[in-house]
C-alpha positions as CSV (number, residue, x, y, z in Angstrom):
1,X,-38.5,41.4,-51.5
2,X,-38.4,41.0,-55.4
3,X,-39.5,44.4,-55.9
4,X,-36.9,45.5,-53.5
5,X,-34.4,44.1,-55.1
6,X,-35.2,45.1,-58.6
7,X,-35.3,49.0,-57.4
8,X,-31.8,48.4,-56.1
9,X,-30.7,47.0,-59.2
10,X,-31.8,49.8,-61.2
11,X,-30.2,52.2,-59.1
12,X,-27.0,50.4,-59.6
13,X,-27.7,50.0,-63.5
14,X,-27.8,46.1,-63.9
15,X,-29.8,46.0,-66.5
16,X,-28.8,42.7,-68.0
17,X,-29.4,41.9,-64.3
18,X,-32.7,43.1,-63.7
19,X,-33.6,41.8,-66.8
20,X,-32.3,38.1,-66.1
21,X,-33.7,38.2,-62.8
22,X,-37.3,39.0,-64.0
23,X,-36.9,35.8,-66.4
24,X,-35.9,33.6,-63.5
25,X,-38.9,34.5,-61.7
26,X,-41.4,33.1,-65.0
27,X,-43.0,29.6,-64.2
28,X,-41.5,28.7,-67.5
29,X,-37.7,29.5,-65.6
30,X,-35.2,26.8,-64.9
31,X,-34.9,25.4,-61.5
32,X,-32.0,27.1,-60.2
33,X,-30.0,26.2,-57.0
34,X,-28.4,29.1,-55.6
35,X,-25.3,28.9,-57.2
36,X,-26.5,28.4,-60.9
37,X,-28.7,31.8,-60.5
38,X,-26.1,34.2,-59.3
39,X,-23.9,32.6,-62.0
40,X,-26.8,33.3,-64.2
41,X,-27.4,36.4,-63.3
42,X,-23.8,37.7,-63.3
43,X,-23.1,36.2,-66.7
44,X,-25.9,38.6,-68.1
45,X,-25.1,41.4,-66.7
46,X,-21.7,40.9,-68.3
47,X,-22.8,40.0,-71.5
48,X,-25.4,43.3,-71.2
49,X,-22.1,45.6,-70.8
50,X,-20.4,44.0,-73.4
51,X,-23.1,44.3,-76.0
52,X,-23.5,47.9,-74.8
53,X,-19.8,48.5,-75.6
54,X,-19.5,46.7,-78.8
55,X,-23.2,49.2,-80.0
56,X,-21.3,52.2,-78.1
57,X,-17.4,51.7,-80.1
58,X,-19.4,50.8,-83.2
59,X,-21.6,54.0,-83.6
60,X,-18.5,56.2,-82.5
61,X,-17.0,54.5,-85.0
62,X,-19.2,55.9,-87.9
63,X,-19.0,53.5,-90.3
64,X,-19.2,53.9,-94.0
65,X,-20.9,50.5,-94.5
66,X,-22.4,48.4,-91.9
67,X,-19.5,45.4,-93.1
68,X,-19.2,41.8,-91.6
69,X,-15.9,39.8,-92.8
70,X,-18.3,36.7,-93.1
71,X,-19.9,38.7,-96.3
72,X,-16.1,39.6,-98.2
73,X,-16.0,37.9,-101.4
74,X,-12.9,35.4,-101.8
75,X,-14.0,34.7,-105.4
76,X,-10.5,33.7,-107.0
77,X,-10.1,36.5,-109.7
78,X,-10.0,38.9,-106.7
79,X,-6.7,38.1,-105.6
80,X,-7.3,37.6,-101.6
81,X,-5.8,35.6,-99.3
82,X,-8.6,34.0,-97.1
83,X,-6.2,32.9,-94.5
84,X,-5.0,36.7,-94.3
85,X,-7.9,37.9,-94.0
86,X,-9.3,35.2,-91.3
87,X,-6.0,36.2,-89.2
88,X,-7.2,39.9,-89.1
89,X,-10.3,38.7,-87.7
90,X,-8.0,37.8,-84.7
91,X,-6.8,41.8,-84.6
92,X,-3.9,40.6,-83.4
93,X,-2.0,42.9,-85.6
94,X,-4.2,45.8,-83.3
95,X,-2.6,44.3,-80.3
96,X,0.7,44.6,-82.3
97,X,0.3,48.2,-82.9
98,X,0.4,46.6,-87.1
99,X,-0.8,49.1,-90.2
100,X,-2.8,47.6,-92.7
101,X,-2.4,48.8,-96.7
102,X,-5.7,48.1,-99.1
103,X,-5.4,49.0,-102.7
104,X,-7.6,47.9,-105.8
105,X,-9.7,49.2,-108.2
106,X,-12.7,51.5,-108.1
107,X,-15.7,49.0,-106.7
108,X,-13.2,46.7,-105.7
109,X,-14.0,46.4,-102.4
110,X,-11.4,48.1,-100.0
111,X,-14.1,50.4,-98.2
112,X,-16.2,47.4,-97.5
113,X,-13.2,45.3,-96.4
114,X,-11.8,48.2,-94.3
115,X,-14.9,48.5,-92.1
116,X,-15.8,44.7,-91.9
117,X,-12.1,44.7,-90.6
118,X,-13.3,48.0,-88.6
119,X,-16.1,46.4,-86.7
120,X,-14.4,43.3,-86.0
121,X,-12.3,45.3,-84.2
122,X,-15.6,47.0,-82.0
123,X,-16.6,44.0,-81.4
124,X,-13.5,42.9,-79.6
125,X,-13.5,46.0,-77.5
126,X,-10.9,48.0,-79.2
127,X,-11.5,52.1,-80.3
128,X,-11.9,52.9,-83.8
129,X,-12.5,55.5,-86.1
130,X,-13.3,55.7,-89.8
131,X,-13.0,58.8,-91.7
132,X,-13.1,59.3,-95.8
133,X,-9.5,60.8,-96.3
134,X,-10.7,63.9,-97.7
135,X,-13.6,64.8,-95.4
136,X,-10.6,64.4,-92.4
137,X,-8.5,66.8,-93.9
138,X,-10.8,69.3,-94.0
139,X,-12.5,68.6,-90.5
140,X,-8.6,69.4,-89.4
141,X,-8.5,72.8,-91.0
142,X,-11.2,73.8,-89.7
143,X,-10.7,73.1,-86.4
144,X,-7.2,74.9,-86.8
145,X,-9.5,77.6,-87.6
146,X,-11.8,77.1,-84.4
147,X,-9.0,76.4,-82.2
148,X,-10.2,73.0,-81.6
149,X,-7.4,71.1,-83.7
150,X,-5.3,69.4,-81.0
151,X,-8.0,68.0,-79.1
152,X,-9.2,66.3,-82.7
153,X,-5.7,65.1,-83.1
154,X,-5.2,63.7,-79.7
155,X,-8.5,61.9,-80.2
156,X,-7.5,60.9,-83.0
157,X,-4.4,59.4,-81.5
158,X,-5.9,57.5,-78.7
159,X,-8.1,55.3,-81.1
160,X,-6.8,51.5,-80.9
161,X,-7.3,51.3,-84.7
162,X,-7.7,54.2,-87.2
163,X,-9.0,53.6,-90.1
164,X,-8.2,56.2,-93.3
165,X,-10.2,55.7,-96.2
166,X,-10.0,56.9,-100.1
167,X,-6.8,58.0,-99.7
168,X,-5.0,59.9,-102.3
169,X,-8.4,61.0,-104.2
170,X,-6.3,63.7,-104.9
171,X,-2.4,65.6,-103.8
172,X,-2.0,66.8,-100.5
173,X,-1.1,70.4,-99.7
174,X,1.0,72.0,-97.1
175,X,-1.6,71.7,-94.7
176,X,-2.7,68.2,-94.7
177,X,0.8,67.0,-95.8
178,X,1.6,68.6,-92.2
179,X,-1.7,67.2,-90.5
180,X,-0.8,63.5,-92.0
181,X,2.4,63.5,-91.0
182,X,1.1,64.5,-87.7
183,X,-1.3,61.5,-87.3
184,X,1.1,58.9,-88.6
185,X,4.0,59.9,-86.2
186,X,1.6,60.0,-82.9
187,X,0.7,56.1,-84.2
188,X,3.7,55.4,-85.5
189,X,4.4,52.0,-83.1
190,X,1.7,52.5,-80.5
191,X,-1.2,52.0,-82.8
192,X,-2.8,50.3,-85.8
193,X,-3.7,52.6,-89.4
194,X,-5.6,50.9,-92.0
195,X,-5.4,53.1,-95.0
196,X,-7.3,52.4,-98.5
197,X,-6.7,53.9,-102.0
198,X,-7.4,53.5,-105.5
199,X,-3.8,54.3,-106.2
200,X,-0.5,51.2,-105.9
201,X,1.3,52.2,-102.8
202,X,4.0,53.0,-104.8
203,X,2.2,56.0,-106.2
204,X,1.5,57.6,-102.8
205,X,4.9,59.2,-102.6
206,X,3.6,61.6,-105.6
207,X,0.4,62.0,-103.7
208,X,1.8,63.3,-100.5
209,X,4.5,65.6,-102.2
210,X,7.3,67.3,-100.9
211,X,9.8,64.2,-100.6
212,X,11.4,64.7,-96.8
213,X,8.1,64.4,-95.4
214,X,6.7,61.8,-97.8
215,X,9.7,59.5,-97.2
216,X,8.9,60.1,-93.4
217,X,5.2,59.3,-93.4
218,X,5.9,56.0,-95.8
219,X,9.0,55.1,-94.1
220,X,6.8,54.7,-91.1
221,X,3.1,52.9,-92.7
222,X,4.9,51.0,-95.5
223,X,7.8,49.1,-94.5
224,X,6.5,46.7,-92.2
225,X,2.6,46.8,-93.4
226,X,0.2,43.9,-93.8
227,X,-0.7,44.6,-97.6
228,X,-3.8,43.8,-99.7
229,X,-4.2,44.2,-103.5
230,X,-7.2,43.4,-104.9
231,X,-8.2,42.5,-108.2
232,X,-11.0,41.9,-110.5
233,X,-14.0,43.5,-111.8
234,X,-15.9,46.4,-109.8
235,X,-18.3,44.6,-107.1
236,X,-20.9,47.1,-107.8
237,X,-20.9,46.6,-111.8
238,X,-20.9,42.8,-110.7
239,X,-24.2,43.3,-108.2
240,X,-25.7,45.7,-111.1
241,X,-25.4,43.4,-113.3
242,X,-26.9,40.5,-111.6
């Protein structure tokens, strides 16, 4: 009977399952009455699935750093609001189709914060996508030259929360001005962008050039962004120094 029934468990890929129902037949296994078991063995099949979602979103993901908000630094000198950043733990502002804006320093922090932020996000079952700035534009152009370049954008598109880092590393040209503005109006309202940069926000009009379509892609991340400035000494000088 118990073999049976593992053989048809595989078959139908419960794995958390198969493997909850090979712990409740130890000697060292709670009593269960009939109720508690399938309860039991429901409940790990469905925490199986999730786990397997959360691993699958986060390696799709391809974070730069493998980031946990319970690790950012709220030293004072660093200028961050704890209670912001506990709020975006929520990612309610994902559900509210929100952008968020991260600027500091070199070292400061923003890549780290941006993923943390990133795989909170995986972990509550939203898609996500990192990219360095850069390295995206250039993945864009060729795939223009491959043909491939709408089905990157559309993917692109459908991610819950896109996350764009290093921004503004150096100008745009035509191209990428044109890919950007491309990205930003798909998401525009439907979808969350977290961008970071060295640079102030208001320095990424020069960045973007051409003024019609640099008013259009800021008229559409900055106005009603969550925005994060932060402060203080490099964190890597501080952990090289310690």
């Amino acid at each position: 009977m118990n073999t049976q029934t593992l053989e048809q468990m595989k078959q139908l890929r419960l794995h958390g399952m198969i493997r909850a129902f090979n712990s409740s037949l130890s000697p060292q296994s709670v009593d269960y009455t009939n109720d508690e078991l399938i309860a039991y063995l429901i409940q790990s099949e469905w925490d199986d699935r999730q786990n397997r979602k959360v691993e699958r979103l986060t390696k799709t993901a391809r974070f730069r750093y493998n980031a946990v908000m319970e690790n950012i630094d709220y030293n004072h000198d660093r200028n961050i609001d704890k209670n912001q950043i506990q709020r975006f733990a929520t990612c309610d502002f994902v559900t509210q189709k929100d952008n968020i804006l991260i600027t500091g320093s070199t070292g400061a922090g923003k890549s780290y914060m941006a993923s943390a932020i990133g795989h909170q996000a995986c972990s509550l079952g939203f898609k996500t996508m990192y990219f360095n700035t850069s390295k995206l534009f250039t993945m864009l152009k060729t795939s223009k030259a491959d043909g491939s370049y709408l089905k990157q954008v559309n993917k692109i598109e459908k991610q819950d929360l896109l996350i764009l880092d290093d921004f503004g590393l150096k100008g745009l040209d035509n191209i990428n001005r044109h890919s950007l503005m491309e990205i930003i109006e798909d998401r525009h309202g439907k979808k969350s962008t977290i961008i970071a940069s060295q640079l102030p926000v208001e320095a990424w009009h020069e960045i973007i050039g051409e003024q019609t379509i640099a008013d259009a892609i800021l008229d559409r991340l900055v106005h009603t962004a969550h925005r994060i400035d932060i402060k203080g000494e490099s964190m890597r000088k501080k952990l090289k120094n310690k």
